[in-house]
DRENDO-1510 file (C-alpha; in Angstrom, 1 decimal, always signed):
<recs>
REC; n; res; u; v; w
REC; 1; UNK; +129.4; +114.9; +105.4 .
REC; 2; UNK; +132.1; +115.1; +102.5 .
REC; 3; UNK; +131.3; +114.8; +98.7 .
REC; 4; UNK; +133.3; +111.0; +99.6 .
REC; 5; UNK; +130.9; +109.7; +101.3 .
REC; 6; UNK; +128.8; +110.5; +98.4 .
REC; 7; UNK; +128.8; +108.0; +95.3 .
REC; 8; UNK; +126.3; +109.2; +92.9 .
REC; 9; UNK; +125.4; +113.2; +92.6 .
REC; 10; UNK; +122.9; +115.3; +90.6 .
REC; 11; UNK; +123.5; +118.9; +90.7 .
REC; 12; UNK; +120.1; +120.5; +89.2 .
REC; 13; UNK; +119.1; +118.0; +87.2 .
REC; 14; UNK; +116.5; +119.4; +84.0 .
REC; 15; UNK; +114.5; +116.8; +81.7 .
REC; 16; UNK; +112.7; +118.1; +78.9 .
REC; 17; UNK; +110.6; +116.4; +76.3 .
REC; 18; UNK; +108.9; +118.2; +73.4 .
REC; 19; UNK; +105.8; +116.6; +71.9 .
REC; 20; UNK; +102.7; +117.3; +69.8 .
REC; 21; UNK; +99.2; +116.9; +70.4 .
REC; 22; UNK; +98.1; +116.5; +66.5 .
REC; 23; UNK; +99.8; +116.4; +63.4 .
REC; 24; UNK; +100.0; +120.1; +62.7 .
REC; 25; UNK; +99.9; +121.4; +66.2 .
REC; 26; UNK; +103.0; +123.2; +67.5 .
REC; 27; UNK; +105.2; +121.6; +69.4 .
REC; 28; UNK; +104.6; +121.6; +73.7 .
REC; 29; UNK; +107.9; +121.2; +76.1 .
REC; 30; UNK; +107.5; +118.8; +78.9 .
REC; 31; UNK; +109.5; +119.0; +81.9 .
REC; 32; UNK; +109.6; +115.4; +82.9 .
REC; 33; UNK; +112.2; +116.5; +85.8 .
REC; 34; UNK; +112.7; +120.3; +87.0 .
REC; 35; UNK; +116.2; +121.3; +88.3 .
REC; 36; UNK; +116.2; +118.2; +90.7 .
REC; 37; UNK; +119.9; +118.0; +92.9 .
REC; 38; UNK; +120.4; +114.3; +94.6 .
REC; 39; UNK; +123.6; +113.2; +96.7 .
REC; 40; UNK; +123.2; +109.3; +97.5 .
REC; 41; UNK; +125.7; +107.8; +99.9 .
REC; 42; UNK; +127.8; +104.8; +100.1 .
REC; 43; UNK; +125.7; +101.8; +100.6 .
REC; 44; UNK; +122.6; +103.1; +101.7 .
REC; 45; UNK; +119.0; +102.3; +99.8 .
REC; 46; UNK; +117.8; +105.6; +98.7 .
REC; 47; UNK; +114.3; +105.5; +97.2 .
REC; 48; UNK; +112.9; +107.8; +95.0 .
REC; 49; UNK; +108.6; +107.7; +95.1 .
REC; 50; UNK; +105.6; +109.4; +93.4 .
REC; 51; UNK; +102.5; +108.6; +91.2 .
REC; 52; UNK; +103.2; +108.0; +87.4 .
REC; 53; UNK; +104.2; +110.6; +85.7 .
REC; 54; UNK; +106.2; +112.2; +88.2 .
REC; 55; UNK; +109.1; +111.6; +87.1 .
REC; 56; UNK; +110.9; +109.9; +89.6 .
REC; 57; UNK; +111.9; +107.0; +86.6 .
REC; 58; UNK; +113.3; +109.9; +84.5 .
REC; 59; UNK; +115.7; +110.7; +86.8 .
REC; 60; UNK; +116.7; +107.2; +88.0 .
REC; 61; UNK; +117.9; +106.8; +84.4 .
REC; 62; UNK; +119.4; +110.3; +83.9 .
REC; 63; UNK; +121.2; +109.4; +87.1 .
REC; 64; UNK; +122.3; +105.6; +85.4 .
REC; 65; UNK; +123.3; +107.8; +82.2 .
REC; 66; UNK; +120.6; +106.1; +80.4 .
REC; 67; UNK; +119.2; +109.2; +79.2 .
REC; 68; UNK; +121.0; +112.8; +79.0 .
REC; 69; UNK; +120.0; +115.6; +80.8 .
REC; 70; UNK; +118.9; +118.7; +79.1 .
REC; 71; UNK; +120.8; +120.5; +81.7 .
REC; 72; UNK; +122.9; +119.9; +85.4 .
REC; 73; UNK; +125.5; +117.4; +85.5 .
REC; 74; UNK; +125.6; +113.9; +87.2 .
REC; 75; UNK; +128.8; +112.3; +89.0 .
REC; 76; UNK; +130.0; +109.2; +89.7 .
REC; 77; UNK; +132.7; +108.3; +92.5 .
REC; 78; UNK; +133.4; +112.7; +92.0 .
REC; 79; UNK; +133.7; +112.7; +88.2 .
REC; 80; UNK; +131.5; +113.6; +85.5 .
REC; 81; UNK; +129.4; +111.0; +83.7 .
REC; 82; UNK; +128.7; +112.8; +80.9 .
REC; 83; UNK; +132.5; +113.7; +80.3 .
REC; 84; UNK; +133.5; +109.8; +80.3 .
REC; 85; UNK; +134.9; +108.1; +77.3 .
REC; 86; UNK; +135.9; +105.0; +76.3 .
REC; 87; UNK; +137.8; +102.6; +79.1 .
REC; 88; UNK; +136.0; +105.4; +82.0 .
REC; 89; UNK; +132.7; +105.2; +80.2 .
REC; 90; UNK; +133.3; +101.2; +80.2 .
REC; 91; UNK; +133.8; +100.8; +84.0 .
REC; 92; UNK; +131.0; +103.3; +85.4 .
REC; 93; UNK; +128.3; +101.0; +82.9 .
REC; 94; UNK; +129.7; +97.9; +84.7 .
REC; 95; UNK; +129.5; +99.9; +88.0 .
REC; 96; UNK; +126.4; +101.0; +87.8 .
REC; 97; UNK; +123.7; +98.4; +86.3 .
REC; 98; UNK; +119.6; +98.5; +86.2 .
REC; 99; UNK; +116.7; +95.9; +87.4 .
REC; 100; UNK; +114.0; +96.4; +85.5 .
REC; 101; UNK; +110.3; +96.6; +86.1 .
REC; 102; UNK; +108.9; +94.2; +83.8 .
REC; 103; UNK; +110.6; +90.6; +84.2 .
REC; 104; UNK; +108.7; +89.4; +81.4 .
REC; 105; UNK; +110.1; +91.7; +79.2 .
REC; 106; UNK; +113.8; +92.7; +80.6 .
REC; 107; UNK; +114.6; +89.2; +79.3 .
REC; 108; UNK; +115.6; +88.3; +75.8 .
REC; 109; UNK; +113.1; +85.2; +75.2 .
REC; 110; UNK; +115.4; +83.6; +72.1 .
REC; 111; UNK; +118.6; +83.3; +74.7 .
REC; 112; UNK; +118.9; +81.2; +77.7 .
REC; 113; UNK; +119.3; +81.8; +81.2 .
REC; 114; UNK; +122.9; +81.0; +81.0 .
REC; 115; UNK; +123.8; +83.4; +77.7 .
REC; 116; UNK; +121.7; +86.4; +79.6 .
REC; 117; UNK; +123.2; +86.1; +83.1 .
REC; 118; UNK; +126.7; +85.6; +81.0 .
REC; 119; UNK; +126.7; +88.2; +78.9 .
REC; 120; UNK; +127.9; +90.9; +80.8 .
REC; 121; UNK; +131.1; +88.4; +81.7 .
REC; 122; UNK; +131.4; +87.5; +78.2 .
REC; 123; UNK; +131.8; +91.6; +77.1 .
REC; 124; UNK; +134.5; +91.7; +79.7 .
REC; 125; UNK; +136.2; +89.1; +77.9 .
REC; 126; UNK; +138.4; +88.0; +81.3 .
REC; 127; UNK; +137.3; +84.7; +82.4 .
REC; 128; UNK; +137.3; +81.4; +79.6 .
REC; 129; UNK; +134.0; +79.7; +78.4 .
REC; 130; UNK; +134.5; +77.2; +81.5 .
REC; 131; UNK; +134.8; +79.9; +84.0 .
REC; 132; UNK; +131.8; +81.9; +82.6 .
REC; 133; UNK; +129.8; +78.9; +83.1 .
REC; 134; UNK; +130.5; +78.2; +86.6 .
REC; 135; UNK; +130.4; +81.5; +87.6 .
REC; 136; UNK; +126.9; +81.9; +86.0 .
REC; 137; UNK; +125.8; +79.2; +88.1 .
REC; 138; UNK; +127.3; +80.9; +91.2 .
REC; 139; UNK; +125.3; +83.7; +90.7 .
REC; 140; UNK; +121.9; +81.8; +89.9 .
REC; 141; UNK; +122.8; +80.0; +93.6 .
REC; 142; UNK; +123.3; +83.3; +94.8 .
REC; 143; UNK; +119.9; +84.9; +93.7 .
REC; 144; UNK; +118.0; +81.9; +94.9 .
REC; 145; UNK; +117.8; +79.2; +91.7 .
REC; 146; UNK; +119.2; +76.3; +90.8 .
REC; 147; UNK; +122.8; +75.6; +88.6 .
REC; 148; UNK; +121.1; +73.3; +86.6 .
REC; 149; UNK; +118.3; +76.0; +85.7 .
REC; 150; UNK; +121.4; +77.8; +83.5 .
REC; 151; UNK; +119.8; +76.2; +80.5 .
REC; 152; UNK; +116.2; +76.6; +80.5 .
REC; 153; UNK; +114.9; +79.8; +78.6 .
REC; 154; UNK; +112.6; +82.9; +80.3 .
REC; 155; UNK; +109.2; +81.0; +79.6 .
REC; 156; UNK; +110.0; +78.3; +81.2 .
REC; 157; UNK; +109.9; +80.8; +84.6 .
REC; 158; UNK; +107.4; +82.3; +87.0 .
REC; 159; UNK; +107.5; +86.2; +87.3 .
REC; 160; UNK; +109.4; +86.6; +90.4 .
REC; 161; UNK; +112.3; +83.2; +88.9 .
REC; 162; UNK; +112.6; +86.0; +86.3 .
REC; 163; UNK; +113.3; +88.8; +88.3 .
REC; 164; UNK; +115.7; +86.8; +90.3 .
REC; 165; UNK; +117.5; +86.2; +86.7 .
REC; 166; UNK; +116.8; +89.4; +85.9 .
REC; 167; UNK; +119.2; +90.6; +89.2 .
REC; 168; UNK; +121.7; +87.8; +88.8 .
REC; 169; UNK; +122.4; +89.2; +85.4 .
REC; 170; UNK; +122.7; +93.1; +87.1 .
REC; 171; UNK; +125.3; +91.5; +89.7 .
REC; 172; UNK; +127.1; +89.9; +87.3 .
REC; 173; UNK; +130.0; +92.6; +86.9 .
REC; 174; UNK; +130.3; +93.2; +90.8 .
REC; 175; UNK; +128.7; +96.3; +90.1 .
REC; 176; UNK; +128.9; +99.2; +93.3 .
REC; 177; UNK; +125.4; +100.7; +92.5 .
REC; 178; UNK; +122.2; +99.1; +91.2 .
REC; 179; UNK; +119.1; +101.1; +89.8 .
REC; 180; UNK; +115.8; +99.1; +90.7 .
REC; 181; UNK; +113.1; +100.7; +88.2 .
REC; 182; UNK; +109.8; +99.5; +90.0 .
REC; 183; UNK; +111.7; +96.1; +91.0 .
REC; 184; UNK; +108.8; +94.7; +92.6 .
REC; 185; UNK; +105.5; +96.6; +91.4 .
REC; 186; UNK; +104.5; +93.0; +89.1 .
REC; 187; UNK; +104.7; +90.6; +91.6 .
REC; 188; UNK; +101.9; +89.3; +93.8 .
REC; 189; UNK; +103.2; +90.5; +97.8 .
REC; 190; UNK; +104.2; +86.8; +98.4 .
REC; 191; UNK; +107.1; +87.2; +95.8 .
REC; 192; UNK; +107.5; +90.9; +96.9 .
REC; 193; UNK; +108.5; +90.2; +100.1 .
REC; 194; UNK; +111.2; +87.4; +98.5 .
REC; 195; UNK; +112.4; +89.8; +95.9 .
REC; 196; UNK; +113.0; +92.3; +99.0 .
REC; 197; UNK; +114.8; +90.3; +101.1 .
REC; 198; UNK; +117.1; +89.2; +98.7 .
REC; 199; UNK; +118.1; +93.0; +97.4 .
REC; 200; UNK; +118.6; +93.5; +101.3 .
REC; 201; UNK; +120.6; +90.3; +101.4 .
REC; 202; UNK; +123.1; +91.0; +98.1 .
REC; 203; UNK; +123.2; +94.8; +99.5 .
REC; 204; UNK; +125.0; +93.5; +102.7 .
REC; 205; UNK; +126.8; +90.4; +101.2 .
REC; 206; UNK; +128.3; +92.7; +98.0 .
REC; 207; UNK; +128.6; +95.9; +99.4 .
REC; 208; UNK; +126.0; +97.4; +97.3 .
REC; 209; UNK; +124.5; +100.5; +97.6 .
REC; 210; UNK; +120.8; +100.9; +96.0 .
REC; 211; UNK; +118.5; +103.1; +94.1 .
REC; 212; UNK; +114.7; +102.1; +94.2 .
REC; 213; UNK; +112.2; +104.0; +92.0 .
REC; 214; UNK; +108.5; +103.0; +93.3 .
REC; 215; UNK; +105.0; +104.6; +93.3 .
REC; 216; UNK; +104.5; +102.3; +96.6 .
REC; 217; UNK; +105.4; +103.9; +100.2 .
REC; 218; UNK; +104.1; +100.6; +101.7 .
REC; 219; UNK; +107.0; +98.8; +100.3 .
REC; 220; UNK; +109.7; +101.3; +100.6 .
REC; 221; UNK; +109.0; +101.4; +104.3 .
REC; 222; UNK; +110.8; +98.2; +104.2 .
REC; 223; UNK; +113.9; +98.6; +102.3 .
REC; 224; UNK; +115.1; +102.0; +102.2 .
REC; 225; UNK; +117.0; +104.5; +104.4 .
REC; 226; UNK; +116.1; +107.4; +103.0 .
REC; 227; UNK; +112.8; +108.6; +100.6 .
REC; 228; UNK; +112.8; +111.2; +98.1 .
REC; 229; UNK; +109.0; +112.3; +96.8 .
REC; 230; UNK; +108.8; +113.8; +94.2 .
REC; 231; UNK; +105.9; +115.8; +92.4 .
REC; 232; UNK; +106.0; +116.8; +88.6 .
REC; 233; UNK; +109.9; +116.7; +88.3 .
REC; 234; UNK; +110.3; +118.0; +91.7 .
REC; 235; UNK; +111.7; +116.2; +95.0 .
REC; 236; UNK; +108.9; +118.0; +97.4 .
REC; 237; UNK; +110.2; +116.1; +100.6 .
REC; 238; UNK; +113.4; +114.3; +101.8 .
REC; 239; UNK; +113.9; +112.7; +104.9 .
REC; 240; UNK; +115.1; +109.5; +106.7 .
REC; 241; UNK; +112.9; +106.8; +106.3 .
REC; 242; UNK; +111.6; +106.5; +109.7 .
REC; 243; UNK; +111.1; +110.2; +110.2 .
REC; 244; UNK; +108.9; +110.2; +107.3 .
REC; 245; UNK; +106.6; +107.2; +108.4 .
REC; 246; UNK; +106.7; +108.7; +112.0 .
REC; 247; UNK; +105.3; +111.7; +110.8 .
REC; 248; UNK; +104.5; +112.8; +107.1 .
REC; 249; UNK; +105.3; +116.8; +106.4 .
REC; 250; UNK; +104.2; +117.7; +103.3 .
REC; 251; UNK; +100.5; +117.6; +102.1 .
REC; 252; UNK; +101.3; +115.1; +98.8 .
REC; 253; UNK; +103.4; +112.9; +101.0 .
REC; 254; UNK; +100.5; +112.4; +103.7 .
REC; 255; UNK; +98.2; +112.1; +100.9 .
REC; 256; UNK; +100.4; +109.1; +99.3 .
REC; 257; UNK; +100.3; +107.3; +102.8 .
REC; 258; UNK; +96.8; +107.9; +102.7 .
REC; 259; UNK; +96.2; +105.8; +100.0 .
REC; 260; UNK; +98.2; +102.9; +101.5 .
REC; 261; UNK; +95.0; +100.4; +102.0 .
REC; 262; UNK; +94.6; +99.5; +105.8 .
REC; 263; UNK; +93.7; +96.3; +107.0 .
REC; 264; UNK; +90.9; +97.6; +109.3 .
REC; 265; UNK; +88.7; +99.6; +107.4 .
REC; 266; UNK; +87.1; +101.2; +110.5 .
REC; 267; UNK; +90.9; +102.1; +111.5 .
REC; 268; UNK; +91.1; +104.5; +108.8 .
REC; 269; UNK; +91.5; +108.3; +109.6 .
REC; 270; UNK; +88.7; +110.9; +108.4 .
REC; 271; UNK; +91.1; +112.9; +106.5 .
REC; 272; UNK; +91.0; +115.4; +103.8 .
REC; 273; UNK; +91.7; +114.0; +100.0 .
REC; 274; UNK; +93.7; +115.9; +97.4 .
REC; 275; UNK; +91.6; +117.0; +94.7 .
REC; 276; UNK; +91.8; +116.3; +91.3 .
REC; 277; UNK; +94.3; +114.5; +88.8 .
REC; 278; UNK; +98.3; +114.9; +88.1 .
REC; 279; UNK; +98.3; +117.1; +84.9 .
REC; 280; UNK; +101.5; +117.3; +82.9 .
REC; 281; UNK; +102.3; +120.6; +84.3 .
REC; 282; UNK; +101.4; +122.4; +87.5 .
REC; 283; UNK; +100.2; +126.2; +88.1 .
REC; 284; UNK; +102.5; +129.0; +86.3 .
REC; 285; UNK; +104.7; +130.1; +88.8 .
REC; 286; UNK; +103.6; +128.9; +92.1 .
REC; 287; UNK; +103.3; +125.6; +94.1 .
REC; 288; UNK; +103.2; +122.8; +91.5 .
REC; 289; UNK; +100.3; +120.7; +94.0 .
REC; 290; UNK; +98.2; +123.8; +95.0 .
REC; 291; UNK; +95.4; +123.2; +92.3 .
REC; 292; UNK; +95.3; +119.3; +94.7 .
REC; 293; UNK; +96.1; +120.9; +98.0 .
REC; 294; UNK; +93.4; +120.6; +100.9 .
REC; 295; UNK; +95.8; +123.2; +103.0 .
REC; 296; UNK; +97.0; +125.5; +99.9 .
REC; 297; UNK; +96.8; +129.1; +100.6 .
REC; 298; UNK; +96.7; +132.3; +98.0 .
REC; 299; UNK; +100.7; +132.0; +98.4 .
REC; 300; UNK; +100.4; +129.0; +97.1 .
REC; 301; UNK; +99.5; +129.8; +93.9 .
REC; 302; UNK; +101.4; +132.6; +93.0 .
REC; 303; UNK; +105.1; +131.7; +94.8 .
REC; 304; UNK; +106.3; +128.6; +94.6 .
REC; 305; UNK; +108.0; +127.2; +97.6 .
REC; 306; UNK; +111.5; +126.2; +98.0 .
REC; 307; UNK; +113.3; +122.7; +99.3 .
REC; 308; UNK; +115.0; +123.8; +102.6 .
REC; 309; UNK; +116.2; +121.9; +105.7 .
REC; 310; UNK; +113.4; +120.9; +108.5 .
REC; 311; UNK; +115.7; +119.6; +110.6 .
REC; 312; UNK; +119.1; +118.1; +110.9 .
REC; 313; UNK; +118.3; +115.3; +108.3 .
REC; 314; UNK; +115.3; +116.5; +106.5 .
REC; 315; UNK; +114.2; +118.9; +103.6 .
REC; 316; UNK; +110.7; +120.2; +102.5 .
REC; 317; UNK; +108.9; +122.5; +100.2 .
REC; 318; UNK; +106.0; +123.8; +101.2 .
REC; 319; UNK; +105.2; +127.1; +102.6 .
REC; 320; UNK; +103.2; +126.2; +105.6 .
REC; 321; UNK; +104.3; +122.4; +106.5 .
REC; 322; UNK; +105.2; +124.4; +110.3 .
REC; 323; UNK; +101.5; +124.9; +110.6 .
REC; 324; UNK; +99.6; +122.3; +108.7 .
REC; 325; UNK; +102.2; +119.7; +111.6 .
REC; 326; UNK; +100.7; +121.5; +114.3 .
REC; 327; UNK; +96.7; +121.6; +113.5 .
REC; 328; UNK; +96.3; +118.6; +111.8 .
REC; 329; UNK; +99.6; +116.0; +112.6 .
REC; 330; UNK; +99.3; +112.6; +111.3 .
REC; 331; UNK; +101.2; +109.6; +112.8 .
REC; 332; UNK; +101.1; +106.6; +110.4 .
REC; 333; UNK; +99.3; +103.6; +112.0 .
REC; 334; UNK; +101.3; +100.2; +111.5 .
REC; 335; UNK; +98.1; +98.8; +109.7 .
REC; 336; UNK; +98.8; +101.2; +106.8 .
REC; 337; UNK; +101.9; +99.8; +105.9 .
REC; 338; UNK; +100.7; +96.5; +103.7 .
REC; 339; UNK; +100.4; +94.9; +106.3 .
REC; 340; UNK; +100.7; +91.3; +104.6 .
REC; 341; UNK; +104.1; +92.1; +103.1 .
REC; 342; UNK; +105.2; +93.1; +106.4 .
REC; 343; UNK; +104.1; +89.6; +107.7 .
REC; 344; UNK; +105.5; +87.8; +105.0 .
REC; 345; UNK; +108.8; +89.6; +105.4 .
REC; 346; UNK; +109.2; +88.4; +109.2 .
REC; 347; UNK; +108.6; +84.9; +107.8 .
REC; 348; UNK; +111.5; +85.1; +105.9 .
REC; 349; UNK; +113.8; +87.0; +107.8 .
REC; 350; UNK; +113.0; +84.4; +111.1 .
REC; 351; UNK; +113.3; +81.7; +108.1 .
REC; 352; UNK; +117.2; +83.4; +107.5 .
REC; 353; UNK; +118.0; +83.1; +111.3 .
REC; 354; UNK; +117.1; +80.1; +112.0 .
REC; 355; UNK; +118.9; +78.6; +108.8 .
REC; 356; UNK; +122.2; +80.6; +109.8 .
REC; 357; UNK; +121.8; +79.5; +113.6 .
REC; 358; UNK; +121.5; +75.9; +112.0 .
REC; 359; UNK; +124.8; +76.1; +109.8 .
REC; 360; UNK; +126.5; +78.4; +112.8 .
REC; 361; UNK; +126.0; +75.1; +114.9 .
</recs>
């Protein structure tokens, strides 16, 4: 595959924060992201997963330009986001726009619907006050709401109306990437599986090509093409999406489905847990989840293991995935997939044909 078909690139991408615990301790570095490298291709949903504090958000935002890296370089389209200036640095922000996780918070409570869903028209400067109005209430139609909502302010809606404004105002530019930071982690799975099948629905009507950040593997399962799991800053396992639900490599990734609740208790798997809590920093110099690791080895703890190819499509890092597959494989029942927001997802995707039979008739 050529860099073209790529869109957005990190090349080993470092994070660093420096904090203190007291007033006159010395300062402790924090590597929120460790030499991370991402290519994410034209219009595919690429998801990036992991507990909190992995730092799976920090690089969704290094990658958006939203925060600097302390090192490696991110590109846009082949060129250099942090070498962008002025009319450059003015298109890849309308190019590349954010939903984010809070929709009670994303939204400015003092402006209306109309003003935040305009805004991003109104900084472009092109279209007249009458054209920003009717194309605001294009894109409210588009998102699923009313034209005549355009004047009613953020209180006035449930959670998921304000995500929906909350992505109308992220579309408004005709952007050709958008960054969903936990899109759908606030909303009860009714309004999950709405939220989802719109983002599916704007990704093939606009050409989009999306960026989920989610601590959920239940709900990626059903809107990405490929997963990238990441552990204390690093990706630990990449792979299409149905090869990792078919059969889970790495020890933190199986662990992750794990905790997916099933709908049959008694059709849970005896399995072995990881041990332990995420810490802000993993052992010195070997595997970062060997302290947690139910299959970790001496090696483990004194060499840590590279991210290398497992296939045609698929990279891991761990030293002993060939082995830990073989004695104790795991296939991924369909009950441990949240099952409800499957359910309601067929509802509204046989919903979607029948209406498009209807008006095809």
């Amino acid at each position: 595959m050529s860099n073209s078909d790529f869109i957005v690139r990190g090349e080993k991408l470092v994070k660093t924060f420096t904090s203190r615990e007291g007033l006159f301790s010395k300062p402790k570095t924090v590597t929120a992201v460790d030499s991370v490298s991402v290519s994410i291709r034209k219009g595919e949903t690429f998801a990036i997963v992991g507990e909190s504090g992995s730092g799976k958000s920090t690089l969704g935002r290094m990658l958006l330009n939203l925060m600097t890296p302390t090192a490696g370089e991110v590109t846009f389209e082949g060129q250099a986001v942090n070498r962008m200036q002025g009319k450059a640095l003015s298109e890849f922000r309308r190019d590349f726009q954010i939903i984010f996780q809070d929709p009670f918070s994303s939204l400015n409570p003092r402006m209306s619907v109309a003003d935040i869903v305009g805004e991003p028209l109104w900084l472009e400067g092109r279209l007249s006050v009458g054209e920003r109005r009717q194309r605001v209430q294009e894109l409210l139609q588009l998102v699923g709401l009313r034209p005549d909502q355009a004047d009613r302010y953020p209180h006035e809606f449930s959670g998921g109306q304000r995500q929906r404004i909350g992505i109308a105002r992220a579309i408004a530019g005709s952007p050709k990437v958008i960054l969903g930071d936990e899109p759908v982690s606030a909303l009860d799975v009714s309004v999950q599986a709405q939220i989802i099948n719109l983002l599916e629905d704007l990704k093939e009507k606009l050409g989009l090509t999306l960026i989920i950040v989610a601590h959920d593997l239940a709900v990626i399962r059903h809107m990405s093409d490929r997963v990238a799991v990441m552990y204390l800053g690093e990706i630990i396992e990449l792979a299409d999406v149905q090869d990792l639900y078919a059969e889970p490599l790495h020890p933190y990734t199986r662990a992750l489905l794990e905790a997916v609740p099933a709908a049959q208790p008694s059709a849970r798997q005896d399995r072995a847990l990881v041990k332990g809590e995420l810490a802000l920093s993993g052992g010195q110099g070997g595997c970062k989840f060997a302290s947690r690791c139910p299959f970790a080895k001496p090696i483990c703890q004194t060499t840590a293991p590279k991210l290398l190819m497992a296939g045609s499509s698929r990279q891991i890092a761990c030293h002993f995935w060939k082995e830990i597959a073989a004695e104790a494989p795991m296939t991924v029942k369909p009950d441990r997939t949240a099952p409800g927001l499957a359910r309601k997802l067929e509802i509204y995707r046989e919903r979607q044909a029948r209406n498009a039979a209807s008006a095809a008739q």
